[in-house]
Backbone as a printed PyTorch tensor [residue, N CA C, xyz], in Angstrom:
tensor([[[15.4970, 34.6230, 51.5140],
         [16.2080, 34.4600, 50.2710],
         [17.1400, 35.6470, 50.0700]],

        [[18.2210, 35.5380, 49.9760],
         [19.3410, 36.4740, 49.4730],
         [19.3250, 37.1410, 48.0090]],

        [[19.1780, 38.2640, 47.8020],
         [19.1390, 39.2070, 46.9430],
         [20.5120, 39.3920, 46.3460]],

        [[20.1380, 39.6910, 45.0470],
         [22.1510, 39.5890, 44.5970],
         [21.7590, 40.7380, 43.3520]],

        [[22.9680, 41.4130, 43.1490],
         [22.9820, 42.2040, 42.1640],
         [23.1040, 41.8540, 40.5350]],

        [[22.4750, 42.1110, 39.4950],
         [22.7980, 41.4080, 38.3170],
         [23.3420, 42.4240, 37.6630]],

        [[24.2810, 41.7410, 36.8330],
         [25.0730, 42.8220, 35.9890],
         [24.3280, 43.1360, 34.5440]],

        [[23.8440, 43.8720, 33.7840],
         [23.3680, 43.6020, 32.5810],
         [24.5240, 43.1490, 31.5130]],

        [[25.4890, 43.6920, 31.4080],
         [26.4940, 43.1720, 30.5450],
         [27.5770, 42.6310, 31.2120]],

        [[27.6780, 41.3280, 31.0450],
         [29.6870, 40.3990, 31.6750],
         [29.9240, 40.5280, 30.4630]],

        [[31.5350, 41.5840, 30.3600],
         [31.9940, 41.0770, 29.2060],
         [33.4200, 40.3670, 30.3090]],

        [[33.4510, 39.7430, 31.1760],
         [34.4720, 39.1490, 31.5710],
         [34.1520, 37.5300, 31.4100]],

        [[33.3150, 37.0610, 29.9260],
         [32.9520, 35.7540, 29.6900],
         [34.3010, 34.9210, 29.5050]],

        [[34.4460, 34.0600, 30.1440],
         [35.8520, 33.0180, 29.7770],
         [35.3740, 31.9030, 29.0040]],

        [[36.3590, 31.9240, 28.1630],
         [36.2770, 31.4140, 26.9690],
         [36.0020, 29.8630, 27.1040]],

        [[34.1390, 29.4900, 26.9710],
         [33.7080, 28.4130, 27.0230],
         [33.7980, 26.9620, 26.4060]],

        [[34.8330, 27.4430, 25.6570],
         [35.1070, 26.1430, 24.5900],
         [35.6320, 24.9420, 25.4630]],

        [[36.4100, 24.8240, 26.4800],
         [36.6640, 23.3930, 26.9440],
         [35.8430, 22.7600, 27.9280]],

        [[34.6270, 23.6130, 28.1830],
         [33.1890, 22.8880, 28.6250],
         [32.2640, 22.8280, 27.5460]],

        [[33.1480, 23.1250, 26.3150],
         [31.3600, 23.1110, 25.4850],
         [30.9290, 22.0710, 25.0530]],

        [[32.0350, 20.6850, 24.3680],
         [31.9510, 19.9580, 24.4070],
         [30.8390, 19.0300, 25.4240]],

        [[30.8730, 19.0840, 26.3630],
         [30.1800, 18.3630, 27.8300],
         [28.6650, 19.4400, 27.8380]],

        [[28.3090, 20.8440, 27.3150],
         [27.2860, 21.0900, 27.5500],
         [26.6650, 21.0730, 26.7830]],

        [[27.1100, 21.0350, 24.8320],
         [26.3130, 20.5870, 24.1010],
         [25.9420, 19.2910, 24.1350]],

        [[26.7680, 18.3410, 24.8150],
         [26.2160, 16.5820, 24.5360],
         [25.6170, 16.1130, 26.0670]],

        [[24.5520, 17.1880, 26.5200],
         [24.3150, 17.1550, 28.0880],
         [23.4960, 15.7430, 27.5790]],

        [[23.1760, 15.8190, 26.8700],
         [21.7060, 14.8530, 26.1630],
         [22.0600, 13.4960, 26.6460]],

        [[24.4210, 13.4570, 25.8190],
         [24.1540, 12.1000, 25.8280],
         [25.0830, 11.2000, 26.8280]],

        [[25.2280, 12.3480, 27.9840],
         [25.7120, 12.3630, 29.3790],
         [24.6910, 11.0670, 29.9210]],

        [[25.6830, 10.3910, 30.3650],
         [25.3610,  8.6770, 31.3910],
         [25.0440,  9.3250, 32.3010]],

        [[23.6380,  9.1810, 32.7910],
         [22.9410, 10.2820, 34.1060],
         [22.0480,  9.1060, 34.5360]],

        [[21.6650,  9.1970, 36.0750],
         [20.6170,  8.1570, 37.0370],
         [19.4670,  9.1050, 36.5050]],

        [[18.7190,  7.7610, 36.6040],
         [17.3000,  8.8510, 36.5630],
         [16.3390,  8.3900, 37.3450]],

        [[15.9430,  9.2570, 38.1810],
         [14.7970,  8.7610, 39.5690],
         [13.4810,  8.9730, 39.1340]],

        [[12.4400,  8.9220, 39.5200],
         [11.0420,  9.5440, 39.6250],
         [11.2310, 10.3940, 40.9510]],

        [[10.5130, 11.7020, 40.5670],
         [10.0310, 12.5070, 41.7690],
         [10.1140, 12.1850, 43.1300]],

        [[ 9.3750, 11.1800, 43.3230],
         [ 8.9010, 10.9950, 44.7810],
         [10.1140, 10.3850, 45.3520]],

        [[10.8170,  9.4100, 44.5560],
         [12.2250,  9.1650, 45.1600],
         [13.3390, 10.5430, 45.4050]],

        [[13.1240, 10.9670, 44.5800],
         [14.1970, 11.7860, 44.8940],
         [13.5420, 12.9120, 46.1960]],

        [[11.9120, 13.3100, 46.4250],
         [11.6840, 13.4980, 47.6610],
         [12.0680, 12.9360, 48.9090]],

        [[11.7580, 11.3660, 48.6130],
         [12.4760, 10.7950, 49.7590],
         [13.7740, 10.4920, 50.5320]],

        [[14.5950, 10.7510, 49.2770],
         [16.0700, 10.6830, 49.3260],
         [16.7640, 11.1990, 49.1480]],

        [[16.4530, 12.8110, 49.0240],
         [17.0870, 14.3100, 48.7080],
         [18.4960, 14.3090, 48.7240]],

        [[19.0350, 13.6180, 50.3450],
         [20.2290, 13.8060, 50.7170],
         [21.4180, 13.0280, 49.7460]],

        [[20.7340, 11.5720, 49.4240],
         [21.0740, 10.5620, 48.6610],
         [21.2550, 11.3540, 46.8670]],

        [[20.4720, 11.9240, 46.7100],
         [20.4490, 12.2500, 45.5210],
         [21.4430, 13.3610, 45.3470]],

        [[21.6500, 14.1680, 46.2490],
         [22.6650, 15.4450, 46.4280],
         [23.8800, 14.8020, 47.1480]],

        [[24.0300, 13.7960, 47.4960],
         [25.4830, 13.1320, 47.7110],
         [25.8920, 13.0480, 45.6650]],

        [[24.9300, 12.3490, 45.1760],
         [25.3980, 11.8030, 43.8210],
         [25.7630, 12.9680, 42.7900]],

        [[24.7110, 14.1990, 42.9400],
         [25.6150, 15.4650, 42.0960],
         [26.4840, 16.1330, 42.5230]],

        [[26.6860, 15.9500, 44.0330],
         [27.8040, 16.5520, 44.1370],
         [29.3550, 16.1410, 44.1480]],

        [[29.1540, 14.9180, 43.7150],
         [30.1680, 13.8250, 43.2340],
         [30.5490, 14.3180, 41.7770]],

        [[29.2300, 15.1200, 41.0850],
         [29.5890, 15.2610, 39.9500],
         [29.2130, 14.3300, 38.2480]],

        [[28.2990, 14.1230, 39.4540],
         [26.9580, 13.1020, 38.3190],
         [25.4930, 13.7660, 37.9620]],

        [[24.9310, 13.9810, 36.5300],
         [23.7530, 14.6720, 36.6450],
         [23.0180, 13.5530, 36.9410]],

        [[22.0700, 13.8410, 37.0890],
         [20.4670, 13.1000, 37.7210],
         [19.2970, 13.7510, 37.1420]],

        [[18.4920, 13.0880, 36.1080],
         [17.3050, 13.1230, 35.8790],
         [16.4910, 13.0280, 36.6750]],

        [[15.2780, 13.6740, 36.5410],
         [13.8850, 13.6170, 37.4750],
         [12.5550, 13.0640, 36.6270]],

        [[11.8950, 12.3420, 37.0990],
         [10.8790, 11.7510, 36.0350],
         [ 9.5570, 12.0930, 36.8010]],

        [[ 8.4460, 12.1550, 36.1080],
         [ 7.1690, 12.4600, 36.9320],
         [ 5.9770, 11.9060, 35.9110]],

        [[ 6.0880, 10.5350, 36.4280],
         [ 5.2270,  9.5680, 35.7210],
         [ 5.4200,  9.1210, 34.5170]],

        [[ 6.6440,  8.8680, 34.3130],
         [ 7.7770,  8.1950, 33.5040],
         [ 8.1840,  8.9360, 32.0750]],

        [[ 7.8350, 10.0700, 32.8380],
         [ 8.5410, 11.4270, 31.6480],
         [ 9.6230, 12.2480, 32.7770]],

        [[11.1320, 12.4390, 31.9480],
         [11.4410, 13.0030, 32.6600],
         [11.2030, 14.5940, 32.4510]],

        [[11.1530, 15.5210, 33.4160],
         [10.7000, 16.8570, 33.3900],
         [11.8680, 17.6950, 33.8540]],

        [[13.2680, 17.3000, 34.8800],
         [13.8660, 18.0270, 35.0290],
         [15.6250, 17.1410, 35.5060]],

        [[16.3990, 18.3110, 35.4110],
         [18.0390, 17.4880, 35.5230],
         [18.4200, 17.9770, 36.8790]],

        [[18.9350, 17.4340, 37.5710],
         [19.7770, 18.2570, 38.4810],
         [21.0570, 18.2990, 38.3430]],

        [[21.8560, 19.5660, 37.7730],
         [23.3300, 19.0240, 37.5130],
         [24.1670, 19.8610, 38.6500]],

        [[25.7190, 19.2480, 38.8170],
         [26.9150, 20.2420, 39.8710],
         [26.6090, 21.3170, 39.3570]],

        [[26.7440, 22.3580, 40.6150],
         [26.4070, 23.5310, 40.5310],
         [27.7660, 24.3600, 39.4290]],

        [[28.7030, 23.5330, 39.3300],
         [29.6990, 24.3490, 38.3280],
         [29.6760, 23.9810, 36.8010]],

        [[29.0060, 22.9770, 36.4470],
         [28.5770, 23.0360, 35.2900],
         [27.0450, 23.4910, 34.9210]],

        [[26.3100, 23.5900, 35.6870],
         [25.0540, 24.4010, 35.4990],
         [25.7400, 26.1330, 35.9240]],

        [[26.3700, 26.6680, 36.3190],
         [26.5800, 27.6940, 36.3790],
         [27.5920, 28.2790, 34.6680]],

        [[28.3530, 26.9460, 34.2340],
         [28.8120, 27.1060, 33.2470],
         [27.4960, 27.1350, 31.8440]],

        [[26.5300, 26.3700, 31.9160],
         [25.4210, 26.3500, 31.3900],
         [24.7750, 27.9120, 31.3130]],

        [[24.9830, 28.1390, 31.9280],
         [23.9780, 29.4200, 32.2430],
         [24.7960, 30.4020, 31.9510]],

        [[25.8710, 30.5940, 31.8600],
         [27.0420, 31.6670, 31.2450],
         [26.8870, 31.6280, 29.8140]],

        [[27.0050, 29.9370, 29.1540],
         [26.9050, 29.8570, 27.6750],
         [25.5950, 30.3850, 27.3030]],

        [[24.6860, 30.1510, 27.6750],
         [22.8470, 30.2510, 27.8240],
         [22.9280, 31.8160, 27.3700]],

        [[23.4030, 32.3580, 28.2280],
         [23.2150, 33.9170, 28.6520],
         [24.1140, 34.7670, 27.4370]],

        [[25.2890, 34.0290, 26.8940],
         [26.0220, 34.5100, 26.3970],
         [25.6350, 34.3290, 24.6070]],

        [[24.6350, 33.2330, 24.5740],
         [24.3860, 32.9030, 23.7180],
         [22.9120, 34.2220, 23.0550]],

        [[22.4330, 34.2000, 24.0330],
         [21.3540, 35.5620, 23.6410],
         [21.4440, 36.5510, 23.7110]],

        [[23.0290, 36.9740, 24.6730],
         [23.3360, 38.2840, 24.0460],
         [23.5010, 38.6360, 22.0860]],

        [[24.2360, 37.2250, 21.9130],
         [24.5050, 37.1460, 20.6070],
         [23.4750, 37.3730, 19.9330]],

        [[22.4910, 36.6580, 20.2810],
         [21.0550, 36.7740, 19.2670],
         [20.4140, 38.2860, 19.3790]],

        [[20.9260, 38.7470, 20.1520],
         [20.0220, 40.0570, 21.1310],
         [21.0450, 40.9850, 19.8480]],

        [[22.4360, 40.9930, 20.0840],
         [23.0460, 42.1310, 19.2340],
         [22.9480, 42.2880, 17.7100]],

        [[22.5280, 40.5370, 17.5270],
         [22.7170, 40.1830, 16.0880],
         [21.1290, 40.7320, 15.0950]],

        [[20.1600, 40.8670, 16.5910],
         [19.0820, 41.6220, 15.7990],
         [18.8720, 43.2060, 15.9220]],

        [[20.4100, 43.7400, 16.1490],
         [19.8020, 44.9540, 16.3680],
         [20.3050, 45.5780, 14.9050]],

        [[19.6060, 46.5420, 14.4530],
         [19.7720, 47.5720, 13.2380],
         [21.3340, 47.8770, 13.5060]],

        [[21.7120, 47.9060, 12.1350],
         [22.8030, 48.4250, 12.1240],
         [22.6960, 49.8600, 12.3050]],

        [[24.0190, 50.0960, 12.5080],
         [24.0550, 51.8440, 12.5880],
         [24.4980, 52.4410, 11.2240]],

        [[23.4170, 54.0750, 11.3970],
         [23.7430, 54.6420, 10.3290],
         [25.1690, 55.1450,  9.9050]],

        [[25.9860, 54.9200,  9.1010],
         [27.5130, 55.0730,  8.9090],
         [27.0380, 56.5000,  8.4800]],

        [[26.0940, 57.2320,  8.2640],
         [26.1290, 58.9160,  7.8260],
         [25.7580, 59.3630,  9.0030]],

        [[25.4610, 58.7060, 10.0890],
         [24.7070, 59.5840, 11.5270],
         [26.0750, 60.9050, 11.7870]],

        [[26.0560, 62.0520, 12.7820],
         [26.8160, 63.0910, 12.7090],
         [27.2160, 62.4540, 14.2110]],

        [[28.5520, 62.9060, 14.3420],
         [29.4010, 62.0820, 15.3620],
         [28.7760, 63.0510, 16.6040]],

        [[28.6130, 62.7170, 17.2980],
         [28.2330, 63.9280, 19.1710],
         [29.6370, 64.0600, 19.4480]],

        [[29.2990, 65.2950, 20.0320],
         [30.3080, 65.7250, 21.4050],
         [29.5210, 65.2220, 22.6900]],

        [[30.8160, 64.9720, 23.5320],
         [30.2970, 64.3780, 24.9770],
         [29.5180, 65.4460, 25.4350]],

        [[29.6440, 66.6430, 25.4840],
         [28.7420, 67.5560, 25.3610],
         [27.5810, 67.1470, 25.0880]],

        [[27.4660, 67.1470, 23.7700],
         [25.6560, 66.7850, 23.1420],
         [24.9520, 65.6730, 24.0570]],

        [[25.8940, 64.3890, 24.2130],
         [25.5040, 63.4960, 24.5120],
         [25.0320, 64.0340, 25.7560]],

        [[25.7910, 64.4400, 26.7650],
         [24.9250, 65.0920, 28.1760],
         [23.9030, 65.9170, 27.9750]],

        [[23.7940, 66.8470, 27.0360],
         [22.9270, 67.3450, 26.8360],
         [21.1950, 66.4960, 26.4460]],

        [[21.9380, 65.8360, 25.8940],
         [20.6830, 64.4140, 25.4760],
         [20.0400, 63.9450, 26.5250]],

        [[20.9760, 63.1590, 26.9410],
         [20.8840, 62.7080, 28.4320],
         [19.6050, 64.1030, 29.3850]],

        [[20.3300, 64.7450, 29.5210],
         [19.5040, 65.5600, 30.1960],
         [18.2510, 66.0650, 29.8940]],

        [[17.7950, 66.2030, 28.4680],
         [16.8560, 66.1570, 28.0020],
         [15.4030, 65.0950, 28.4690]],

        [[16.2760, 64.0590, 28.2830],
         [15.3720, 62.9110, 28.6910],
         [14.8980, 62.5420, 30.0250]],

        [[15.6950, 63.1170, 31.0710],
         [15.7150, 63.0350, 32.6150],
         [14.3680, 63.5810, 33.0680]],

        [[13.1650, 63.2340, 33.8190],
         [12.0930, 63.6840, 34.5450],
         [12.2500, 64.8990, 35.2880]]])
């Protein structure tokens, strides 16, 4: 398995609005839907059909449990996903004190260094 580097912050997010449409209404996206064991048997068959650009449901005893969608709208999924909990992530953090005393880059290294093992 290939190892990849993660960035903690993309702020190079492109502006998701003309997929958002299509990823909020994934729900009511016209999708095949197999059971499991078919789509074991027919992997290739089933990955001809998303990569056409069709999602595909997975069912496992007539619940479905998982989607398989093109890898460029699940990668777009996962940008909004990600981008969406940064939001929640910043939106719960404390505000800052507007009386805190401003640092010199100085201090700040000095801080920094403080904290270092």
């Amino acid at each position: 398995m290939k190892k990849t580097k993660s960035r903690l912050f993309c702020l190079d997010i492109p502006d998701p609005t003309p997929n958002m449409a299509m990823l909020a209404n994934l729900n009511s996206i016209a999708m095949k839907t197999f059971p499991s064991v078919e789509v074991q048997n027919k992997f290739g068959s089933v990955a001809n059909i998303v990569k056409g650009g069709e999602v595909v449901a997975v069912t496992q005893y007539g619940t479905p449990t998982l989607m398989i969608l093109p890898y460029k709208l699940a990668t777009e999924a996962l940008r909004e996903y990600n981008a969406r909990r940064l939001v929640q992530f910043m939106e719960a953090m404390p505000a800052a004190d507007a009386e805190a005393p401003e640092l010199t880059l100085e201090e700040i290294n000095m801080l920094v260094h403080e904290l270092r093992p």
